[in-house]
N, C-alpha and C positions, 0 to 999 in steps of 0.2 A: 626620328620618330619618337626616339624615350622624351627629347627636349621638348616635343609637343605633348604628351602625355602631361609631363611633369606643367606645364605652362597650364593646362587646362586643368588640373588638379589644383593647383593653386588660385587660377580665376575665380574656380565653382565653390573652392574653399572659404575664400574670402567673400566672394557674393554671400554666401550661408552664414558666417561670420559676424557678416554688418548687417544680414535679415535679424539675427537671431539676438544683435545690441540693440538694434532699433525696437523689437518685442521686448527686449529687459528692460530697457527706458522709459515705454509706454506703459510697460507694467508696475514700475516703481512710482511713475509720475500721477498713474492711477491711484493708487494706494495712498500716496502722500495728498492729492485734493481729494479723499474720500475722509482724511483723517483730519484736514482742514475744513469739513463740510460739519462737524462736532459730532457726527450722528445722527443730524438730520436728513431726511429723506430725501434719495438720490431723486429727482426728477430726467435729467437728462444728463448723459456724460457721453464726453468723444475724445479717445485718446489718440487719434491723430490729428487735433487740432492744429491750425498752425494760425501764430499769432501776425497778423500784418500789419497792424500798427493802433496810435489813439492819436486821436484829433490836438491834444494839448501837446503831446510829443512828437508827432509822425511816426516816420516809419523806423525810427531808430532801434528798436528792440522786435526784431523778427525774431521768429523763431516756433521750435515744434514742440508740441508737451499735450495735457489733459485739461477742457475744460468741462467743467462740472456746472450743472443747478440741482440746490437742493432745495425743499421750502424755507430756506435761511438765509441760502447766501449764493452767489457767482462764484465758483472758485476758478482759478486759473495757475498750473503749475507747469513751466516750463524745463525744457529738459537740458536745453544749453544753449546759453548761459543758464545755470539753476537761476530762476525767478519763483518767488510764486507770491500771490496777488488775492486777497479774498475781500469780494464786495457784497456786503449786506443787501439783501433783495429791497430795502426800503431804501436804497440810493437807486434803483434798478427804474429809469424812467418807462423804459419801451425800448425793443427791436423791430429791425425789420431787416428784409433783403438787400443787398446791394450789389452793384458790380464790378465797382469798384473804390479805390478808397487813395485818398491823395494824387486825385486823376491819372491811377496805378490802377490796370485789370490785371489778375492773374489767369483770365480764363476762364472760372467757371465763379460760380454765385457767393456771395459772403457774408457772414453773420454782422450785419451792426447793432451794437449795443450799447444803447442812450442811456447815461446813468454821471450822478454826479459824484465828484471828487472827491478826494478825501476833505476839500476846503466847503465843499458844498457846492459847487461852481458844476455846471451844466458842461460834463466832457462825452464821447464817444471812441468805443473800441473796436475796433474790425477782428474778426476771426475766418479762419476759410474751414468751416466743418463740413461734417458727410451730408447733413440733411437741415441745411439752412430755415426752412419752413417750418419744420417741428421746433426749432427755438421760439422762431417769432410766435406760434399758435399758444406756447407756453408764458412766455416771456409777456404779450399782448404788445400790441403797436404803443409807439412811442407817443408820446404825450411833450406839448410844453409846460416846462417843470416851473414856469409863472405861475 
């Protein structure tokens, strides 16, 4: 009986534990793309983004962190591996919804975001946020960047 006690004391411990890293991470990762944002105004932010890939790289950099729009820039800070990634809103072609991305679904809806490279070169970023629509309605449809 104490071995079960003690076994579910440590389960419920550690459940709380890995809640309460995951809220430190999302909280630091917020903090750190607000401060990559310079001070310009937040327009939308989701600290449970989770990155799924870009069109020039695939899928090789997943992962969970904070993406941000300010009236300046895209930010995108990931939580692990530490990444973070800032694109000026005037490389920012257009979003829109998708379903999936490198004929990869996770299930539910995902942000794409047409925007070109650091070379100038026409790439795209998938993200899986809480409310896909509010990007795009912010962001506006994608445009060809000819």
């Amino acid at each position: 009986m104490i071995f079960v006690v003690v076994v579910a004391v440590v389960v419920v411990g550690g459940g709380v534990l890995a809640w309460l890293g995951v809220r430190h991470r999302a909280g630091a990762t917020a903090r750190e793309a607000r401060a990559l944002a310079d001070g310009s105004t937040v327009r939308l932010l989701d600290e449970r983004a989770h990155f799924v890939g870009r069109s020039s790289a695939g899928r090789s950099a997943r992962g969970g962190g904070t993406l941000l729009l300010s009236d300046d820039a895209l930010v995108w800070v990931m939580a692990s591996p530490h990444r973070t990634w800032r694109l000026d809103r005037a490389q920012v072609i257009g979003a829109e919804r998708c379903e999936e991305f490198d004929q990869q679904s996770i299930g539910r809806p995902l942000l794409r975001v047409d925007h070109l490279d650091e070379a100038g070169t026409p790439d795209a970023s998938v993200w899986a946020v809480s409310d896909p629509e509010a990007w795009v309605s912010v962001l506006g449809p994608a445009v060809d960047p000819t």
